[in-house]
Each structure stands twice: as C-alpha cells, then as structure tokens.
DRENKOL-619726 format. One record per residue: chain; x, y, z of N, C-alpha, C in turn. Coordinates in Angstrom, 2 decimals. Layout:
BEGIN
 chain    n_c1    n_c2    n_c3   ca_c1   ca_c2   ca_c3    c_c1    c_c2    c_c3
     A       X       Y       Z       X       Y       Z       X       Y       Z
...
REM end
This chain:
BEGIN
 chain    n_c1    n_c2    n_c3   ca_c1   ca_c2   ca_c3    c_c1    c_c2    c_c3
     A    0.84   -1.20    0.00    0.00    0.00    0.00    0.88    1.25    0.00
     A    0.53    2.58   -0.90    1.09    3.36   -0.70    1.52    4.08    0.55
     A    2.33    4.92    0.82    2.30    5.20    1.92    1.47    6.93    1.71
     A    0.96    7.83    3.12    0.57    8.66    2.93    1.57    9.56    2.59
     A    1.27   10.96    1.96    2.13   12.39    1.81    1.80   13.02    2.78
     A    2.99   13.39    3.57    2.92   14.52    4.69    3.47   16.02    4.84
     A    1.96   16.98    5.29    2.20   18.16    5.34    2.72   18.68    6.71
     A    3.75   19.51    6.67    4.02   20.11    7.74    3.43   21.54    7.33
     A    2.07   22.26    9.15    1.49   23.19    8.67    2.19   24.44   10.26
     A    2.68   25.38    9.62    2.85   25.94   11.28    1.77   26.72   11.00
     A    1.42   27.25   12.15    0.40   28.29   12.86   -0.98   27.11   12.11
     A   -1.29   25.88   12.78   -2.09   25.25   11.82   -3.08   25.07   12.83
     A   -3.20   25.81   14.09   -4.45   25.56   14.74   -5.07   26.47   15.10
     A   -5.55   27.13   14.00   -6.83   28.07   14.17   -6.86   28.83   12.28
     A   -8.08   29.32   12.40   -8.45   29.85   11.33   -7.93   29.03    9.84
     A   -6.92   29.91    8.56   -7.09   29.61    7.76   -5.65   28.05    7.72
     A   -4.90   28.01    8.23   -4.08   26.98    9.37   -5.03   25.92    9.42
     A   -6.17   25.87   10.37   -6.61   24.97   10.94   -7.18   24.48    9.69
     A   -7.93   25.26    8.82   -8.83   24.55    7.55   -7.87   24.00    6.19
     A   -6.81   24.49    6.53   -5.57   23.94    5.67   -5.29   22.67    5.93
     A   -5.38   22.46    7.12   -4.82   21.19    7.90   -5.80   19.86    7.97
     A   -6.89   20.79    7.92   -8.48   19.82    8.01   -8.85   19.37    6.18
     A   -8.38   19.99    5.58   -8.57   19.96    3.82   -7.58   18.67    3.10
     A   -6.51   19.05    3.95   -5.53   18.09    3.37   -5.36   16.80    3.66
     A   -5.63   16.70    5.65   -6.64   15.22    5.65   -7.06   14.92    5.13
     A   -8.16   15.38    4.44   -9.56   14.95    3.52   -8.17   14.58    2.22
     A   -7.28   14.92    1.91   -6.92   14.34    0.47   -6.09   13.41    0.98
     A   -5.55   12.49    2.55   -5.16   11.58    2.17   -3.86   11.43    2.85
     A   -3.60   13.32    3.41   -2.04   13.44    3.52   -2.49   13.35    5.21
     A   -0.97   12.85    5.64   -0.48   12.78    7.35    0.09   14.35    7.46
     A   -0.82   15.12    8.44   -0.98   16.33    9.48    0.02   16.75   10.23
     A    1.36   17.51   10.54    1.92   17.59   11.11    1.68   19.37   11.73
     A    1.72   19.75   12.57    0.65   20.99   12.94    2.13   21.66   13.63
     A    2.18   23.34   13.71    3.11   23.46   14.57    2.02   24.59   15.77
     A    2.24   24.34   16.86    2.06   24.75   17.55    2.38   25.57   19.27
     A    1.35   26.26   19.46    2.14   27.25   20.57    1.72   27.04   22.42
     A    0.72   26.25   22.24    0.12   25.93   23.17    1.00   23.98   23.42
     A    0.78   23.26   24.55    1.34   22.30   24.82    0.18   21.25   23.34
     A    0.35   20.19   22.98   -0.30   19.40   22.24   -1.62   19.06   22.94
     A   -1.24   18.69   24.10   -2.78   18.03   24.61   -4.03   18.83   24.44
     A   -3.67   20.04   24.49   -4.42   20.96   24.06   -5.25   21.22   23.18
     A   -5.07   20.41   21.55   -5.81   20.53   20.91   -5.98   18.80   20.35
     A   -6.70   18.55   21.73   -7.32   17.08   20.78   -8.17   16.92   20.22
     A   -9.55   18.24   20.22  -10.44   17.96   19.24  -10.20   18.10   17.84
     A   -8.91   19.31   17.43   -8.74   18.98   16.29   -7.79   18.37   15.94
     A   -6.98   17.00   16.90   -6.62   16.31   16.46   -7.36   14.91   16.02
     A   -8.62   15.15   16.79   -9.39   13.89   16.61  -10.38   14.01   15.21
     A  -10.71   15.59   15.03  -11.30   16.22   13.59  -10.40   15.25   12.40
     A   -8.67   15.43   12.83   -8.20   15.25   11.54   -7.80   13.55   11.36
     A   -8.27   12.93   12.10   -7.87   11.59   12.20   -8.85   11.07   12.02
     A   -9.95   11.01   12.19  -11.46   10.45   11.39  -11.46   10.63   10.09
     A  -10.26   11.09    9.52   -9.43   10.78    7.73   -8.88   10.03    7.38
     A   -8.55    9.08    8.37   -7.63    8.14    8.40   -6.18    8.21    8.01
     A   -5.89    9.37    8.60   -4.19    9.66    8.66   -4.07   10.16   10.26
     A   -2.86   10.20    9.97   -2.17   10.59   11.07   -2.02   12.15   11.54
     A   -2.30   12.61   12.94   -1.77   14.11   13.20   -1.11   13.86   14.31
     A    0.16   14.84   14.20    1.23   15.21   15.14    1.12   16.44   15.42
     A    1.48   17.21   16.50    1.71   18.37   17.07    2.95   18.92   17.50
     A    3.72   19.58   17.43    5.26   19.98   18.05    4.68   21.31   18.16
     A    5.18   22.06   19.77    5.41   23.13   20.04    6.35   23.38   19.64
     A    6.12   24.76   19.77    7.67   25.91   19.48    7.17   26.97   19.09
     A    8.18   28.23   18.43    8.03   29.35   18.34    8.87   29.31   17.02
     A    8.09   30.06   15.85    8.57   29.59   14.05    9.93   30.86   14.63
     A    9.81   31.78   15.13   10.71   33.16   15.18   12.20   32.96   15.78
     A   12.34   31.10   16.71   13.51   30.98   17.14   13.87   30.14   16.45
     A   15.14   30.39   15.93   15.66   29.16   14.94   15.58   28.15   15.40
     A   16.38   27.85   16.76   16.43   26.59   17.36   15.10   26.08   17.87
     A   13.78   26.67   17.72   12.96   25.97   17.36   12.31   25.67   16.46
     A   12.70   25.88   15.61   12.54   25.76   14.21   12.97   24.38   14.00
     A   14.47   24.59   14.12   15.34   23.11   13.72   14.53   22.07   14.23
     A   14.51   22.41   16.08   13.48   20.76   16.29   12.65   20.34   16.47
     A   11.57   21.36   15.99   10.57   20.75   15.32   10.58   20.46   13.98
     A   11.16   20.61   13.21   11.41   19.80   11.71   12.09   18.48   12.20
     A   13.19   18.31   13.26   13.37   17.05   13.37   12.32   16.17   13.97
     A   11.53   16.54   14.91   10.59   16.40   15.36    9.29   15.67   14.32
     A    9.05   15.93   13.70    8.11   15.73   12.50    8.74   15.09   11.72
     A   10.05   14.89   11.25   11.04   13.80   10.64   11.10   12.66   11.42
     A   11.14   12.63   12.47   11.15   11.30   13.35    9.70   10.94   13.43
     A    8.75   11.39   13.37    7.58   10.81   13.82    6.90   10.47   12.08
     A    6.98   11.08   11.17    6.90   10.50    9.96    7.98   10.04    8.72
     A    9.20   10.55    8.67   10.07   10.16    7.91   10.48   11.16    7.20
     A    9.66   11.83    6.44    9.62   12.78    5.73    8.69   14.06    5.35
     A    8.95   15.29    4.92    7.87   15.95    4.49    7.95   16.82    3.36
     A    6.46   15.98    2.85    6.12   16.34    1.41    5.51   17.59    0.98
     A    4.83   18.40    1.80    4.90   19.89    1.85    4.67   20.39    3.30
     A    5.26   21.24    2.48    5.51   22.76    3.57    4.56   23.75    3.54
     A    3.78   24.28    4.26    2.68   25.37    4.51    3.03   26.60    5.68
     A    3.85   27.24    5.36    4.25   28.24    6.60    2.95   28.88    6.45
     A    2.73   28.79    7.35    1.23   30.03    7.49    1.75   30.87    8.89
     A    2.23   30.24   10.10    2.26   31.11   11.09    2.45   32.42   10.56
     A    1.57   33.45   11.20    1.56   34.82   11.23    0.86   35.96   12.38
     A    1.39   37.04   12.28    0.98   37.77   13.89    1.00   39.27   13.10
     A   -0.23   40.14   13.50   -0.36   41.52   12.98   -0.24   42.25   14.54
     A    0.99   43.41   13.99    0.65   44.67   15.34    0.91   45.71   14.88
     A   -0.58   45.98   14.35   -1.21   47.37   13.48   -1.21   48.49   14.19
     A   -0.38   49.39   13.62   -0.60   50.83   13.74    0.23   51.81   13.30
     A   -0.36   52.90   12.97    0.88   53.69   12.12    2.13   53.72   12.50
     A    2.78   54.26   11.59    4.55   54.19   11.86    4.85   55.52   13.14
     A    4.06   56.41   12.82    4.33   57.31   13.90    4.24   56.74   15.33
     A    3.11   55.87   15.67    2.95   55.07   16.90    3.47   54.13   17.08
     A    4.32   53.46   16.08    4.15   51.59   16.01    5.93   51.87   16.74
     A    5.86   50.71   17.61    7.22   50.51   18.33    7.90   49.82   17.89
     A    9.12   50.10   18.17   10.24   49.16   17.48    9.84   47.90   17.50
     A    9.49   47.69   19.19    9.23   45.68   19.16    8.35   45.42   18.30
     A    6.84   45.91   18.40    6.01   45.79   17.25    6.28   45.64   16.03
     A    7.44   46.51   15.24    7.70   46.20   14.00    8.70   44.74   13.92
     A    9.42   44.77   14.90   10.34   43.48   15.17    9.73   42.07   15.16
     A    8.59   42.56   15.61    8.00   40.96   16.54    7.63   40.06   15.11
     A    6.99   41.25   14.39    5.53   40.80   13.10    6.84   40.26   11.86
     A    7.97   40.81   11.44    9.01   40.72   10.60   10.04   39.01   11.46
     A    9.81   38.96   12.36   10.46   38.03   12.99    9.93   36.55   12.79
     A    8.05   36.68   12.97    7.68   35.84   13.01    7.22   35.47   11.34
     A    6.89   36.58   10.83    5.91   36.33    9.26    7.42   36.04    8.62
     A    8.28   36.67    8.90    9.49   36.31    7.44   10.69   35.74    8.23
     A   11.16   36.01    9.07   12.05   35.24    9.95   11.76   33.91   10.08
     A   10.96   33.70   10.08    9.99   32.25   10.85   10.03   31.06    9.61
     A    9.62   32.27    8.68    9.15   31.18    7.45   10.74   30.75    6.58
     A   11.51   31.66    6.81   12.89   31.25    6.29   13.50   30.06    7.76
     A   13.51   30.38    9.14   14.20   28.95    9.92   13.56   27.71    9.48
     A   11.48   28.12    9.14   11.13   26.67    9.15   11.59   25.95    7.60
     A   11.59   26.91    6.61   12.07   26.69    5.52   13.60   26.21    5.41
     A   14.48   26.78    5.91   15.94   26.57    5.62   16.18   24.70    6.25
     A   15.44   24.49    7.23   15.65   23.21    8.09   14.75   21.95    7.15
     A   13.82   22.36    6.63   12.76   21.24    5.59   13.32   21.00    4.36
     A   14.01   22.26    3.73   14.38   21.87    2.57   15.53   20.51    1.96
     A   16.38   20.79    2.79   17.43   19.64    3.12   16.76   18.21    2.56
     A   15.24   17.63    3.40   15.28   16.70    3.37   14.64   16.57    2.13
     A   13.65   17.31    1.49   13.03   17.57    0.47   14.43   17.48   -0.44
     A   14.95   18.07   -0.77   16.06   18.11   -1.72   16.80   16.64   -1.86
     A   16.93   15.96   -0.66   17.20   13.98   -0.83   16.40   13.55   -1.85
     A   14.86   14.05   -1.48   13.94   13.14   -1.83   13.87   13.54   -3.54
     A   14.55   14.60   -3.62   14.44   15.56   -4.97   13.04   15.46   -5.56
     A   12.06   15.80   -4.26   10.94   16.51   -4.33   10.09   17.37   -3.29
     A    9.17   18.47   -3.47    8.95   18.80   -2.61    7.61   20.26   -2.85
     A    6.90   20.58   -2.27    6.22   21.99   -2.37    5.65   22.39   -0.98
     A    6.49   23.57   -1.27    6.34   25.04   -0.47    5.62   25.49   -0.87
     A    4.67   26.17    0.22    3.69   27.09   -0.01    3.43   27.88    1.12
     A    4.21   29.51    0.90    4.27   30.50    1.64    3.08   31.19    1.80
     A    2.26   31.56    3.30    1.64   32.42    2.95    1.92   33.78    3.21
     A    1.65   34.82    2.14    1.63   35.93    2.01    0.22   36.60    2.05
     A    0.51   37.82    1.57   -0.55   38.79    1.79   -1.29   39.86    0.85
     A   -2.23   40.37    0.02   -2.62   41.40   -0.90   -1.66   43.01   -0.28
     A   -1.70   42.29    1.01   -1.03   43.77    1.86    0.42   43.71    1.38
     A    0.90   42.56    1.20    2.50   42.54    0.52    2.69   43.28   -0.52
     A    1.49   43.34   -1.67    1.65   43.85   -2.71    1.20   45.07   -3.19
     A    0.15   45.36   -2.05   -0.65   46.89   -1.98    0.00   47.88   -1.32
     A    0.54   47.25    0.07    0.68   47.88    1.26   -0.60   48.48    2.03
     A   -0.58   49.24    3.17   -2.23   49.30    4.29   -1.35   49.99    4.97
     A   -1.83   51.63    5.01   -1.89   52.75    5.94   -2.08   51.54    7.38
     A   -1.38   51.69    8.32   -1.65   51.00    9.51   -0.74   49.82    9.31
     A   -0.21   49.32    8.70    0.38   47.84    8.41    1.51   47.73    8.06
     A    2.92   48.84    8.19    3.70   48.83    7.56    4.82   47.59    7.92
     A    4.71   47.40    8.88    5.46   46.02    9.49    4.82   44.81    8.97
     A    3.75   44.54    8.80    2.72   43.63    8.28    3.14   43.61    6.75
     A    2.81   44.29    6.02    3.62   44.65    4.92    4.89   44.19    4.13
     A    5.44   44.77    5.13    7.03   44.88    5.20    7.40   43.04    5.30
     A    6.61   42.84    5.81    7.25   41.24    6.25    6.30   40.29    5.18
     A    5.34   40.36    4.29    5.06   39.56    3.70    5.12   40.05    2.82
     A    5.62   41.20    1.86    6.67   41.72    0.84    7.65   40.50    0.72
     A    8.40   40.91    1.87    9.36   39.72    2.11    9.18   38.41    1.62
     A    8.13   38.10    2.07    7.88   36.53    1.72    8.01   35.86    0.34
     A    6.91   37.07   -0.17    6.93   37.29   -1.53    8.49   36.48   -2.27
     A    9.20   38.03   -2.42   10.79   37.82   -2.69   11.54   36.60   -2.36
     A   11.69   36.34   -0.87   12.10   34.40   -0.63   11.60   33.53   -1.64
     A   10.02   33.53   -1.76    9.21   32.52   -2.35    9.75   32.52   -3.83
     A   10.22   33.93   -4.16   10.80   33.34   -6.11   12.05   33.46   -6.14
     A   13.08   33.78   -4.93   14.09   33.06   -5.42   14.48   32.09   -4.88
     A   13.47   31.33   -3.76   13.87   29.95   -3.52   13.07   29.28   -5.00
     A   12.18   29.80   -5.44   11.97   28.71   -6.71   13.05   28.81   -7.58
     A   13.68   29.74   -8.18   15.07   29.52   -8.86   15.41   28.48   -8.57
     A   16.42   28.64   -6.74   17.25   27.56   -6.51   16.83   26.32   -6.00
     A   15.42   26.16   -6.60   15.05   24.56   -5.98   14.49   24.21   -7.32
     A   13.95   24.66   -8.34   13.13   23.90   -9.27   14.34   22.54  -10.21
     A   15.56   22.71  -10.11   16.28   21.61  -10.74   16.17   20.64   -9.97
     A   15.58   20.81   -8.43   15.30   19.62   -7.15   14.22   19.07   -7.68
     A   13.51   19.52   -8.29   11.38   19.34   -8.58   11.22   19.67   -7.52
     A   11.34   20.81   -6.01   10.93   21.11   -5.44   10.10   22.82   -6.12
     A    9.11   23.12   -5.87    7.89   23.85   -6.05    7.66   25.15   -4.85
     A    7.93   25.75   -5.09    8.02   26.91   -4.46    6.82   28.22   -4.56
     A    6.22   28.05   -4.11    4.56   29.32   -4.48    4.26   30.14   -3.18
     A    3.47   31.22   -3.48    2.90   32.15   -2.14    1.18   32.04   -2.73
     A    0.51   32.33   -1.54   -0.88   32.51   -1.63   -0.54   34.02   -1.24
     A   -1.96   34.98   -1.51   -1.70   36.52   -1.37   -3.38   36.48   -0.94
     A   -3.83   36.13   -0.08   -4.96   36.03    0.76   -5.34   37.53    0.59
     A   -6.68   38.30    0.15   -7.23   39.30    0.67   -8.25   39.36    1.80
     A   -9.50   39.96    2.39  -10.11   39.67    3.19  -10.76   38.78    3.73
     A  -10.76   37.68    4.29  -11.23   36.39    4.74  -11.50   36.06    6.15
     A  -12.60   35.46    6.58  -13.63   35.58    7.81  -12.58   34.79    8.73
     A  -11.61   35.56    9.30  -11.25   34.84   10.38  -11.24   35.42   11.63
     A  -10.58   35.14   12.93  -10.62   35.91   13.93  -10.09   37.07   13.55
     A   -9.26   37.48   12.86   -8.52   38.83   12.70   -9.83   39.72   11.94
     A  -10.49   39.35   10.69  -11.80   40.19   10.61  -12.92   40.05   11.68
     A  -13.17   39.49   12.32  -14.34   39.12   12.88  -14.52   40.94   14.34
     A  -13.23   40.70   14.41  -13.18   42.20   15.20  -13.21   43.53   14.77
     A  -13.97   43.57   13.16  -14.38   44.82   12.53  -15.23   45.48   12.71
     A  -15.69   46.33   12.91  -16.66   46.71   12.72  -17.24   46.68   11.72
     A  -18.85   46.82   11.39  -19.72   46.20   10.47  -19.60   47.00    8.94
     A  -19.56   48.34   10.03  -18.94   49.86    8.70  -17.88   49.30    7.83
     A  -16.51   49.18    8.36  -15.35   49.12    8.06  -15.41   47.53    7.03
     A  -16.34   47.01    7.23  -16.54   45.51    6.73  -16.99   45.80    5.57
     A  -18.08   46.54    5.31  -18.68   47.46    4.17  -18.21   48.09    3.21
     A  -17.08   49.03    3.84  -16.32   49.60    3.30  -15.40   48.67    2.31
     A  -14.59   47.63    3.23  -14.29   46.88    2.29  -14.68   46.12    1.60
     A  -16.00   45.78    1.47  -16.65   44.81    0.74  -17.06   45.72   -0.52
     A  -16.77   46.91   -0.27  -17.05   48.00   -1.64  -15.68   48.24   -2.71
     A  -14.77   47.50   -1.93  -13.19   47.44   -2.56  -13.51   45.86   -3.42
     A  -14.03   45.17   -3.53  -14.06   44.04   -4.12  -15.12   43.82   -5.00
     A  -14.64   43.21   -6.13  -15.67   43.15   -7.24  -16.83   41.83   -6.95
     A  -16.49   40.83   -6.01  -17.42   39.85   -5.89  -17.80   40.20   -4.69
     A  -17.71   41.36   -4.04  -18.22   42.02   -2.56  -18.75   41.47   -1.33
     A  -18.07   40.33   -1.26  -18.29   39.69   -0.03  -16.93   39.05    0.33
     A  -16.39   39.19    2.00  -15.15   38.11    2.15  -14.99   37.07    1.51
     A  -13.88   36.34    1.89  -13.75   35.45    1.52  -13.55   34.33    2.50
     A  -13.68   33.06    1.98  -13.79   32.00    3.24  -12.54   31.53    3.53
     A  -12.28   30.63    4.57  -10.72   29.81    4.99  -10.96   28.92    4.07
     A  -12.16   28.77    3.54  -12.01   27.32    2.54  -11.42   27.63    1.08
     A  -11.97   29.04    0.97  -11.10   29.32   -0.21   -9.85   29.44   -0.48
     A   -9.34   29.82    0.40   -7.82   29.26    0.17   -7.07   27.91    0.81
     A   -8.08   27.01    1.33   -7.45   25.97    1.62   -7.07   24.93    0.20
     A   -8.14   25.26   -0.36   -8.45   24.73   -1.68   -7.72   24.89   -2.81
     A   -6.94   26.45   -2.87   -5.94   26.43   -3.33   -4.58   25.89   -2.87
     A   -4.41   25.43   -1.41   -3.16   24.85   -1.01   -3.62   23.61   -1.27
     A   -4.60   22.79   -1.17   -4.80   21.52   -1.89   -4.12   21.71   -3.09
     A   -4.52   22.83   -4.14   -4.32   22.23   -5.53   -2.39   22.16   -5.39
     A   -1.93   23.55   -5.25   -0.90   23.58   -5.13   -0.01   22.34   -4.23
     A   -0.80   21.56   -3.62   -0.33   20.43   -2.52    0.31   19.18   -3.57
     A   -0.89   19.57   -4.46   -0.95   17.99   -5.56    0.01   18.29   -6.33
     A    0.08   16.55   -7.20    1.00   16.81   -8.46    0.01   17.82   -9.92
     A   -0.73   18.21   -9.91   -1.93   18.55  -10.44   -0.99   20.11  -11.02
     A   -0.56   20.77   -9.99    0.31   21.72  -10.18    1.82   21.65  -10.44
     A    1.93   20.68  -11.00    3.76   20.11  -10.99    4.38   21.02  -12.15
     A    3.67   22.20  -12.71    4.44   22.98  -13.93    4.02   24.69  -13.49
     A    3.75   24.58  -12.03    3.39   26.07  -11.50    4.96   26.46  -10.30
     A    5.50   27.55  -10.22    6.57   27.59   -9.58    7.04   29.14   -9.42
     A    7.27   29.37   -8.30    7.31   30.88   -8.16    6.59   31.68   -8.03
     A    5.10   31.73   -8.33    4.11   32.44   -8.37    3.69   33.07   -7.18
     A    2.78   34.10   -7.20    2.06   34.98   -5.87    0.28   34.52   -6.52
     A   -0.31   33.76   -6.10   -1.63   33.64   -6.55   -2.53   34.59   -5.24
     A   -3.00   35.16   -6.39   -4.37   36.09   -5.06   -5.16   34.74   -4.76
     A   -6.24   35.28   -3.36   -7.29   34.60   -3.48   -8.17   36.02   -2.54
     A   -8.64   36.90   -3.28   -8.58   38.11   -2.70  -10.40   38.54   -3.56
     A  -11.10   37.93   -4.31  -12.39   38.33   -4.81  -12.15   39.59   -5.97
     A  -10.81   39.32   -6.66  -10.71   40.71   -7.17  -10.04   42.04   -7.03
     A   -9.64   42.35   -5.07   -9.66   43.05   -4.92   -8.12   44.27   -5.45
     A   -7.21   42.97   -5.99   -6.53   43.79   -6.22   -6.24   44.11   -8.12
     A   -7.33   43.58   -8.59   -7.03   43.73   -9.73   -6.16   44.64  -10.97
REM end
C-alpha cells in the first residue's frame, strides 16, 4: 500500500491553518501541525483530523527561534520520515501607524511572518532536496503587494515573503521542489471578525465579488498547489482576494 504524503502546517491551529490542515486530511495526507500551546491541548482537532484516516502530530515551538525551528522539523522527521509539503502560514499583525508603532512591534511581526518562514524553511528543505521533491507554499498577503496605511510592518514582512518565495523557486526547481505564495485578501477569520460592520462594508465596496472570503477558499488552493496537479506552476504569488486587487 502506498504510503501517505505529509504536510508540515505551522500556525495550523486556528483559522485559515486549521482549515488547511483539516482539507488536506480529507486528500489523504499525514498532518503535522506546529504549535504554541502544549499538544494536549488541541485534541479535538486532532481527533477532527484523524477520522481521515491519517495521522496528526503536534510539536510546540516558536517559528521566530531558529532553534525551534530546527526541532521541530526534526521532530516531525522522526515521527513521519519525511515531508512532502511545507505550509508556513504562522503569522501575527501589530497594526498601527509608523508614527505610533514601536520598534518591538515592527520586530515581533518581521520576525515571526518572514524570519519564521525562512528557519522553518531553511531546516525542511534539506530533506526535500534527498527526496528531490517537494512543495512550499508561503503564505503571504494582498497587503504585501498593496501595502495598508496601519500595516507597515505587516507589509514589510510579507513583501518579504513574496521575494524568498521566487528566489527559492530559482534555486530549488532543478530539485522538482515547487516553491509558491498565496496573497490572501479579506477572509472571515478571527482577525476580521473584530471589525466593525462599517469598516466591513467599506471593504466589501473594494471588491468586485463584494463579499469576504472564506478559509475554505484558500485551503483549496493549497490543496491544488499540494498535488501533483500543479507540478508545472513555480514561483508564483496567486491572489485569493475576490478581485480586490485587480
């Protein structure tokens, strides 16, 4: 019997994370979650993703310290063997103009959104590159490519991502490793849910299909991008944004 494909997802327990993690069960693949809280902690959605009949693992840590970075990739190497994609999603917003915004604030959000995604990246690729296969899939932001009065650290760090994401596809596509960003625009998670109804409006008047967007909608694109289905896509920034940045 074949064996399963395994995703390693950080920031994979909550919002568009958690439905990433819950999607890709459904296709088959073994769950590897990174997390900030101890494991026991989330057994309902470890028990969500195992009524798929794969496997989920949990490793704490923090994506922003290298050295936890490193062992939890070994961590998830020992408990499955290998991993067949990569989903950095961990991410953290601390919005507010540049005139107000504090050094740590700009530090913290650049540490964790692009710092984070290069330790968990630099430590996965290695084994991916044995296997001389592999897909990455960074998430980024519409804010990477627009920028947002209020967001310049936010910004600033999934800009970043951006840039990593195409020139690690350069230096990995002779691996067949696959290198892509998602560029998420407004989508119903805890971070919108604290809008006000105005401000929700407002932006729903910035988009041509004028309504958010769901966690499923872009889980669906890390499915496709998960599969061999996409084996001739590489480097790319795909919106999943309703338009908004057309």
């Amino acid at each position: 019997m074949e064996e399963n494909r395994v995703a390693f997802i950080t920031g994979g327990t909550a919002g568009i994370g958690r439905e990433c993690a819950l999607t890709l069960a459904k296709e088959g693949f073994d769950i590897a979650i990174n997390c900030r809280k101890e494991p026991e902690e989330y057994e309902e959605q470890r028990k969500e993703i195992e009524e798929n009949n794969v496997k989920c693992f949990f490793t704490k840590g923090d994506v922003s310290k290298y050295e936890d970075a490193e062992r939890m990739v070994k961590e998830v190497i020992e408990e499955f063997g290998k991993i067949d994609v990569l989903l950095n999603n961990a991410g953290i917003t601390k919005d507010n103009l540049l005139m107000r915004m504090k050094k740590a604030d700009f530090e913290d959000v650049i540490n964790v959104n692009l710092v984070g995604t290069f330790n968990i990246t630099k430590n996965v690729v290695p084994y991916m590159m044995k296997k001389r296969y592999g897909r990455i899939i960074n998430m980024a932001s519409v804010v990477g490519i627009s920028g947002n009065a209020g967001q310049a650290n936010y910004a600033a760090s999934k800009a970043g991502v951006i840039g990593f994401t195409k020139s690690l596809a350069k230096e990995l596509g002779s691996r067949n490793i696959l290198v892509n960003a998602i560029a998420p625009g407004y989508i119903k998670t805890a971070m919108t849910d604290v809008l006000s109804d105005k401000i929700k409006e407002q932006i729903k008047e910035q988009i041509p299909l004028g309504t958010l967007g769901e966690t499923k909608d872009v889980a669906n694109l890390v499915k496709f991008l998960s599969s061999n289905d996409s084996s001739y896509i590489t480097g790319q920034v795909i919106h999943v944004d309703g338009g908004m940045l057309i």
